[in-house]
N, C-alpha and C positions, 0 to 999 in steps of 0.2 A: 211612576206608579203604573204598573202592569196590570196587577188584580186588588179590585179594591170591595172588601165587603161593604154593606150598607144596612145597617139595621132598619128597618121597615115597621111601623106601628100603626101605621094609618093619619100619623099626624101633618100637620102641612109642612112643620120643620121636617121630618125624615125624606118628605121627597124634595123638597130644598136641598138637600144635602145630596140626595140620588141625582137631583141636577146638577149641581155641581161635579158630582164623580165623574159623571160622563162627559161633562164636558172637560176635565180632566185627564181623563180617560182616549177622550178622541175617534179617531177613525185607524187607531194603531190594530194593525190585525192582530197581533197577541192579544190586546185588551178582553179582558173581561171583570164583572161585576157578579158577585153573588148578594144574593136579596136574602135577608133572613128578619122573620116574622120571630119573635120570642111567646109563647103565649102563656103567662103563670099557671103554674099546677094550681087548681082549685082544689083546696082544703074545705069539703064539706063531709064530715063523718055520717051524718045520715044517708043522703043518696049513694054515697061512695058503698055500703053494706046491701046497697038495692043494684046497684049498675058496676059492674067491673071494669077497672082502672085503665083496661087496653080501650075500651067505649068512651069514655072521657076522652081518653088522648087523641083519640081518632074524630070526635066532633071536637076540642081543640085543632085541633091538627087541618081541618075543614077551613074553620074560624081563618087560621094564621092564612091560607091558600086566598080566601075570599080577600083579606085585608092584603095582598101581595098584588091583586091582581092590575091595580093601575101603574104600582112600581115596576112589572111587567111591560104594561103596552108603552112604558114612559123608555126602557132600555132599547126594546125593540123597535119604536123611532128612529130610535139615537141609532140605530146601527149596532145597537156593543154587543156581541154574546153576553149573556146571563145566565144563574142558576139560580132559581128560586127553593126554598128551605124553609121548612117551620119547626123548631123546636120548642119542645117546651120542660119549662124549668123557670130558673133566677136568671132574669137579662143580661145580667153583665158578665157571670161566671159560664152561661152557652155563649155568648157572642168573643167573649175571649178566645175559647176553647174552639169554636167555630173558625177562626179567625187562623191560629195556630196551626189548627189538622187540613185546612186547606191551605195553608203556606201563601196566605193572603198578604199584596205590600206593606195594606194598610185600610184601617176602618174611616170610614168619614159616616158620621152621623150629627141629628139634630140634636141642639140642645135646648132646654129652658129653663125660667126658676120653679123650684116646686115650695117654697116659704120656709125649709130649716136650714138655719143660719152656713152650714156647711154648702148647700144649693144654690145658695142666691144667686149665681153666675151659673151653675151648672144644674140641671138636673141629675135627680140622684143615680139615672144607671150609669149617665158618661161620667158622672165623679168616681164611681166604682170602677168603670172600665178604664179609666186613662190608669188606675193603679192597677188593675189585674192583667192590661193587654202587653206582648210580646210584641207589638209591633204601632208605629206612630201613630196617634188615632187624631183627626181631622176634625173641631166641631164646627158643624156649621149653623150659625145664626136664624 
């Protein structure tokens, strides 16, 4: 594994998982790491008629930077090059997509239960993504 994305959500499992990557990853001078924040489109029709949809995205888009910033100081430790990324949309369908248009090895992220019966091992985006990614996706505990 050369390039490994890393979904970033601010959880303790996602940089579990960044830790891993890099130490995966190494002191290989090609290695690098992309960080990618997902942050859901907020569906509220009232304010959305007051505030325009590039305004939202852009305090989204804030959000996803602020929650990125220790998966940041934790690559640039390690040594690895990184690129950090906020998209926002549906987690599994950008991180896929994300994943593909950077020609990334492979995803490694966290996972956990969320209580429907299809999650109990997985949480619902990495069940979604090990079916929608193009490329071996990594969970880690």
């Amino acid at each position: 594994m050369k390039i490994a994305l890393v979904p970033i959500d601010g959880s303790a499992t996602a940089l579990r998982a960044l830790q891993y990557a890099l130490q995966e990853l190494g002191q290989r001078p090609e290695a690098r790491v992309h960080l990618l924040n997902v942050q859901a489109r907020q569906i509220q029709p009232w304010p959305g008629k007051l505030v325009p949809p590039e305004m939202i995205d852009a305090e989204l888009r804030k959000e996803g930077l602020r929650v990125l910033a220790q998966a940041e100081s934790m690559a640039q430790s390690a040594g690895v090059e990184y690129t950090p990324h906020v998209s926002v949309g549906a987690a599994a369908q950008e991180i896929a997509a994300y994943a593909s248009k950077h020609e990334c090895d492979a995803i490694v992220m966290g996972t956990r239960g969320l209580g429907a019966v299809a999650d109990l091992v997985l949480g619902s985006v990495a069940h979604k993504l090990v079916h929608l990614a193009s490329v071996p996706v990594v969970l880690v505990k």
